[in-house]
N, C-alpha and C positions, 0 to 999 in steps of 0.2 A: 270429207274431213272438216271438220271443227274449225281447225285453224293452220287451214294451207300454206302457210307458209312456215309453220313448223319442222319442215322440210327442207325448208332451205336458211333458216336460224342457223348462225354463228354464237353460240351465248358467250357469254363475258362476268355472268355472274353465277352465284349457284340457283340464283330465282328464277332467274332465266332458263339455265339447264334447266332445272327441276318443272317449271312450264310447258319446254319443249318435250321430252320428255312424255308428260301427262297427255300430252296434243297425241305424240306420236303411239302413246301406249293404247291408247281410245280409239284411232283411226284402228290401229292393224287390228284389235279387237273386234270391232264392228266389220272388220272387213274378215274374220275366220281366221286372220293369219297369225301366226305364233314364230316370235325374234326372241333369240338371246335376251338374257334380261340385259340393261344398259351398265356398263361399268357404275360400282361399286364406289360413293363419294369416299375421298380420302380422309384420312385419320391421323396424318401423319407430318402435317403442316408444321414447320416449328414457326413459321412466321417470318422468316428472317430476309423472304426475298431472292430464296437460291436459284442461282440457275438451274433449270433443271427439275425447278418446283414438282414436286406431284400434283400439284395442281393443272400443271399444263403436260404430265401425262393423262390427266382423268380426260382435260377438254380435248386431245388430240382422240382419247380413243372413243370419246363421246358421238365425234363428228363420223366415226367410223361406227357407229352402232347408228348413227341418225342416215348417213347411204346405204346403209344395208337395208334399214328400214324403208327407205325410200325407193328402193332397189322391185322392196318387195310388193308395195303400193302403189307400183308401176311410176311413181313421179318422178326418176331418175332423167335428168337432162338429158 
């Protein structure tokens, strides 16, 4: 893998996501293996800082599409 510790990224931005992501799309690729695509960036932000943001359901279900991937690349802890 590229970049092994894409596997274990918490991101905090969308550049970050979108990095890991590519890292992780590249490995399972080159390894044969085929994941869910990663949850789908939001649209839906009004900005305002709500709790509950959809932005912090995309990163919670990110981090669940990046274990599953890891799951599958054997890197799971």
């Amino acid at each position: 893998m590229s970049d092994p510790d894409a596997l274990h990224q918490t991101p905090r931005t969308l550049a970050q996501a979108q990095s890991m992501i590519a890292a992780i799309g590249a490995a399972l690729s080159a390894a044969g293996l085929d994941l869910r695509a990663p949850p789908e960036i939001p649209d839906s932000c009004c900005g305002r800082g709500c709790s509950g943001c959809v932005w912090e359901g995309y990163y919670a279900a990110l981090l669940f599409w990046r274990d599953d991937a890891a799951r599958l690349l054997g890197g799971a802890d």
